[in-house]
Phi, psi and omega in degrees: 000122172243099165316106181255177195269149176323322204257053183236147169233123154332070163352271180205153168261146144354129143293142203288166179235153154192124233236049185311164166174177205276301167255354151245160167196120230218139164229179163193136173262139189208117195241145165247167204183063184075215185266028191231111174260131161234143187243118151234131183250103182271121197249131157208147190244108179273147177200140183295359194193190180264357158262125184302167175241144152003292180304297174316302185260056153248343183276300190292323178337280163325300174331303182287025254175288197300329196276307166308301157327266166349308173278353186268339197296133181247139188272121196255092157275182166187135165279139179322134161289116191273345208273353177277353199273000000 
């Protein structure tokens, strides 16, 4: 969550994401509220044992590509001109 100053205006948000899949799957959301942007991002690894195998991750690789974006993703403002007030 980031609380921005009264004299900031939101641009633009992320696009939301979502990423289904058998064994992985990553979502993320961006919401405004007044001067509070929330972001939640959901990651979940269904996986048989407790390690990735080789095999998993030559599987996962898009994802993680797609996911790394996403997080790389920018919240676009500016501040409002107050001298017009």
């Amino acid at each position: 969550m980031i609380d921005l100053p009264e004299n900031v205006k939101v641009i633009a948000l992320p696009k939301e994401v979502h990423l289904p899949g058998n064994r992985v799957s990553y979502d993320s959301t961006y919401r405004q509220q007044s001067n509070t942007v929330t972001a939640i991002r959901r990651f979940e690894l269904r996986l048989s044992g407790n390690l990735c195998t080789p095999e998993d991750d030559k599987e996962f690789r898009p994802i993680k590509r797609d996911i790394l974006k996403d997080l790389k993703a920018q919240i676009i403002y500016q501040p409002m001109d107050t001298s017009q007030q």
